[in-house]
N, C-alpha and C positions, 0 to 999 in steps of 0.2 A: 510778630517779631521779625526784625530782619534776619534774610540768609547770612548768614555767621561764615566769615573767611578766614582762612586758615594757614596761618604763616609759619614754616618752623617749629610746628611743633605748640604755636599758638593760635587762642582763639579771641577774635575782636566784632566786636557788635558797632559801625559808628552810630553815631546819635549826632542831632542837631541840639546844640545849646539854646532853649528855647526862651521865651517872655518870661516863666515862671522864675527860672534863677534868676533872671535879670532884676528882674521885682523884690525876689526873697533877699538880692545884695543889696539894693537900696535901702534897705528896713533898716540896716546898722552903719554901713561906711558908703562913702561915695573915692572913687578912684580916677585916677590923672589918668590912666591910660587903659587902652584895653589888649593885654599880651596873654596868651594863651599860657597858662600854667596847668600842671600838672598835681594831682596827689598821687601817689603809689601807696599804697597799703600792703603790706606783708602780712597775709594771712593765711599761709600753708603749716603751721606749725599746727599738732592735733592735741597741744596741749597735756601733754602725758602729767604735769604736777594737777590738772585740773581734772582730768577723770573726763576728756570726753572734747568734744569738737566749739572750746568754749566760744569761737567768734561768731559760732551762730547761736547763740544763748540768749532769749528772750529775757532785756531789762526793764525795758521804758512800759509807761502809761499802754501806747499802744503799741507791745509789741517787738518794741524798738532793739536792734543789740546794741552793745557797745561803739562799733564803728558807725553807726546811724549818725551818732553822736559828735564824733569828729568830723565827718562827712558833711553836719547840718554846717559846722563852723566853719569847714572848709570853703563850704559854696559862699557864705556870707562873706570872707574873707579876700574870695576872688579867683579862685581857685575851680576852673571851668571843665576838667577833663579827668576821671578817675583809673586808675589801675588796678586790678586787685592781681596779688600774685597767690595763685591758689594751687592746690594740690587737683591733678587732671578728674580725680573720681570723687572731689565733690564740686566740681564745675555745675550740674544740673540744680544743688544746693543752693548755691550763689546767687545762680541768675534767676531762681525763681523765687527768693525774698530780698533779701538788700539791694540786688540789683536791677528787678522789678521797679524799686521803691524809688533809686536813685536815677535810673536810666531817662526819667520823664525832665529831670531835673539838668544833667548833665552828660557828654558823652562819657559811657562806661567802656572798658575791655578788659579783655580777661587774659591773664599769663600765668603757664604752670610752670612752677618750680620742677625741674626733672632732674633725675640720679646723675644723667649722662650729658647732659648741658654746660661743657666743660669747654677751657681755651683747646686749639688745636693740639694733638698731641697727647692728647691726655685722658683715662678712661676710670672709672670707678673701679676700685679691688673687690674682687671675688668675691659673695657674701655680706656689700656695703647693700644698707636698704633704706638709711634717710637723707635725704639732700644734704648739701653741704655748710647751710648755714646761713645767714641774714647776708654776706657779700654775695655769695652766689644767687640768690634770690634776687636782689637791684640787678644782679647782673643781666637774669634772664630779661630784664625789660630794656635791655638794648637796640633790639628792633623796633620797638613802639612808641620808643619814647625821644623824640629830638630836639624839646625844648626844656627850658632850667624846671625842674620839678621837687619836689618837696617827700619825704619817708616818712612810713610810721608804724606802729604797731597798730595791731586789727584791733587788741584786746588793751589798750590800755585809753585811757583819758587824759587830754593832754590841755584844754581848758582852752576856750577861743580866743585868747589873748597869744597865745602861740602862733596859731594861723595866721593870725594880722600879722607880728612879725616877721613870719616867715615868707607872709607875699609881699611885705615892703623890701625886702632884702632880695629877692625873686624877681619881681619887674626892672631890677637895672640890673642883675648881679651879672658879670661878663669873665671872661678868662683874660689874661695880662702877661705877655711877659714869662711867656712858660710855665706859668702857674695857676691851678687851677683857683678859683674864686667859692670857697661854698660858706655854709651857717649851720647853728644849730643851737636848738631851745637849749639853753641850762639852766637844768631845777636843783633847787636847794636840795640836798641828798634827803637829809631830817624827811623832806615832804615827799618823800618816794619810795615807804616801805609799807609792810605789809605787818599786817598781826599772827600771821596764820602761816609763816616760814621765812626763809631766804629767798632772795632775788637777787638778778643779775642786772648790773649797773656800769656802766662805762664811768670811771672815776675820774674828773678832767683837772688838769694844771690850766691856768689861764694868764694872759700877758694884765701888766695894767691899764692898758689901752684895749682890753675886750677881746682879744683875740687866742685862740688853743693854742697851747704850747704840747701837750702832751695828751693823752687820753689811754684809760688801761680798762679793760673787761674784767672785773671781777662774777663770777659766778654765784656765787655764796655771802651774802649781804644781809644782816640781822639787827638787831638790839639784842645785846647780851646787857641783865644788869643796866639798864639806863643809858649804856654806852653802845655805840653803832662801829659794828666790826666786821670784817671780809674774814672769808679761811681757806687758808693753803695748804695743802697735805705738809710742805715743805715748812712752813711758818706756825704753822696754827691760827688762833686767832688773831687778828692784826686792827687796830683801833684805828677808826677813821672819825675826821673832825666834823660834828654838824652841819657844817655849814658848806660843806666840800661838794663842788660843782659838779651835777652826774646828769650824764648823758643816757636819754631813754628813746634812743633811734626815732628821735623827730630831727632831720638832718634837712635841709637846701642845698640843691646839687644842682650842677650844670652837666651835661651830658659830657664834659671829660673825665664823672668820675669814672663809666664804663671802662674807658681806657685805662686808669690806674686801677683798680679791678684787676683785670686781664693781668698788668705788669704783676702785682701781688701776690695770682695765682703762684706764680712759678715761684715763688719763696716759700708761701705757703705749700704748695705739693710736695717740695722736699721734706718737708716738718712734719706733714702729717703720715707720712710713711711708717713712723712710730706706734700709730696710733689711727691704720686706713680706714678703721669699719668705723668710727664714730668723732675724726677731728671733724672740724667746724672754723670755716673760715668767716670773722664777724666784723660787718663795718667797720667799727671802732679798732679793727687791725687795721684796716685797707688805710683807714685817716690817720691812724698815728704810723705806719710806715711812710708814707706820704707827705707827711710832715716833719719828717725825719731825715727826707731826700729832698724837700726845697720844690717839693711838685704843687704842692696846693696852700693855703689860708684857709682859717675857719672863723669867723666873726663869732661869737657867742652870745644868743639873744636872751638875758636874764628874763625869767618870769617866777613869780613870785607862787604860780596855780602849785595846787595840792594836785599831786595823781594819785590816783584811784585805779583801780583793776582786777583782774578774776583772774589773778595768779593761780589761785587754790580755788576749788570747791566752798570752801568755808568763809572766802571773801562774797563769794556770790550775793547773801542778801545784804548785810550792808549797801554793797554797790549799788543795787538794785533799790535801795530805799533812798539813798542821795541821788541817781537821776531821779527817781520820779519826781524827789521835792522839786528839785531845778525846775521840771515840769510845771509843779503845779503853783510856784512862785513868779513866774512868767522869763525865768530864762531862756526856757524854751516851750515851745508850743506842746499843748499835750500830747497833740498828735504831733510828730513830726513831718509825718508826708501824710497829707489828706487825700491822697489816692491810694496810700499804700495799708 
């Protein structure tokens, strides 16, 4: 393995993008250009609804977790450089399964989400002990990341139809005119829940021409009774329409959203002072404040994929029985990585 260099607080491996992705992209698309893109994967969260560290969770045939999965599609889709954002004390974790698996394939790096990874000025409250949240996580990849790159969660499934999407919107997408340029998968809500509790869901307004108007985090996301409802201490339960656009942090970004980030912080700090040891600053803030001030656009790339995910413990084997089909239907290969 290469000597590992250490930036800030961060740790990166390069790798050379070699024949084997080259080959494994040809299998499904061929593409007009060749621009270095990016995936980030956020997978510093330990899971606490799950009972345990679920993004290392053996699913597939061989082995495989979750993110193996979005990772196979990313690479097919064009998509040549990965990021993982990890927690610093399971960095040995990382690089010695998925990123073993994937490092042959693609360059990998590694960034930890940390407590004190803050804009200038600004420092954790006494007795604060979990990072701050999915904005502050993209955020940490500021330093590594210079070209337009694409989000996601470690732990959910987001169906390769996404990917292609989001690398077609990827290789032109540009900034304009003071305003940032980015996208994001919108799935049908109905196809984004779980049997086995609530989930958090970004709830989206959309223009008629495709593009966010609004977007709101709800936390608390079920089937009551047949009907699909949010809960607010303040509201109770509140009925949301089937068919209602939700965002599951599969975003396309151009390196200004670090900069809107940064601006966010400072509204966000004030707000969380209410609440120091456990607010959470989340994407889906940073883009509906942002779009509220005329700083960015969000294009919305409809996909019809069902997600799937190990929210709970109790999702686990399902999940684990719909990859393997995929597997052994010829979705995907049984093996994913035949070195790994």
């Amino acid at each position: 393995m290469e000597k590992s260099a250490i930036i800030e607080g961060m740790v990166f491996y390069p790798r050379k993008i070699g024949e084997k992705q080259n080959k494994a992209r040809g299998r499904f698309w061929r593409f007009e250009e060749d621009r270095d893109m990016t995936l980030v994967i956020m997978a510093a969260g330990m899971g606490s609804r799950y009972g345990g560290l679920k993004q290392l969770d053996s699913l597939g045939n061989g082995g495989e977790f979750m993110v193996d999965f979005s990772i196979y599609d990313a690479l097919q889709a064009g998509f040549d450089q990965i990021v993982f954002i990890i927690k610093e004390e399971n960095y040995d974790l990382f690089v010695q399964t998925v990123g073993h698996r994937v490092e042959q394939q693609a360059k990998v790096q590694y960034v930890f989400q940390k407590l004190e990874d803050l804009p200038q000025g600004m420092s954790p409250a006494p007795g604060r002990e979990k990072p701050w949240g999915t904005a502050q996580a993209v955020y940490a990849c500021r330093h590594v990341v210079g070209e337009n790159f694409a989000v996601i969660n470690a732990d959910d499934f987001y169906g390769r139809e996404s990917f292609v999407q989001l690398a077609q919107f990827l290789r032109t997408a540009g900034d304009r005119e003071g305003k940032a340029s980015f996208c994001m998968a919108g799935f049908c809500l109905a196809n984004t829940l779980t049997e086995n509790g609530t989930v958090s869901r970004g709830v989206c307004s959309c223009s008629a021409d495709g593009y966010l108007l609004d977007v709101t985090e709800r936390t608390k996301i079920q089937r009551n009774n047949g009907v699909i409802q949010y809960f607010e201490p303040e509201t109770g339960w509140v009925d949301l329409p089937e068919d209602a656009v939700a965002s599951m942090n599969c975003w396309g970004f151009t390196p200004a959203v670090f900069q809107l980030i940064e601006r966010g912080f400072q509204t966000f700090w004030h707000t969380c002072q209410a609440n120091p040891l456990k607010a959470e600053y989340y994407l889906p803030t940073v883009i509906k404040e942002s779009l509220a001030q005329g700083l960015c656009e969000v294009k919305v790339l409809p996909t019809g994929a069902k997600w799937f995910g190990v929210t709970y413990r109790e999702d686990r084997e399902a999940v684990a029985a719909r990859l393997q089909e995929m597997q052994h239907n010829g979705t995907y290969p049984e093996r994913l990585w035949q070195h790994g």
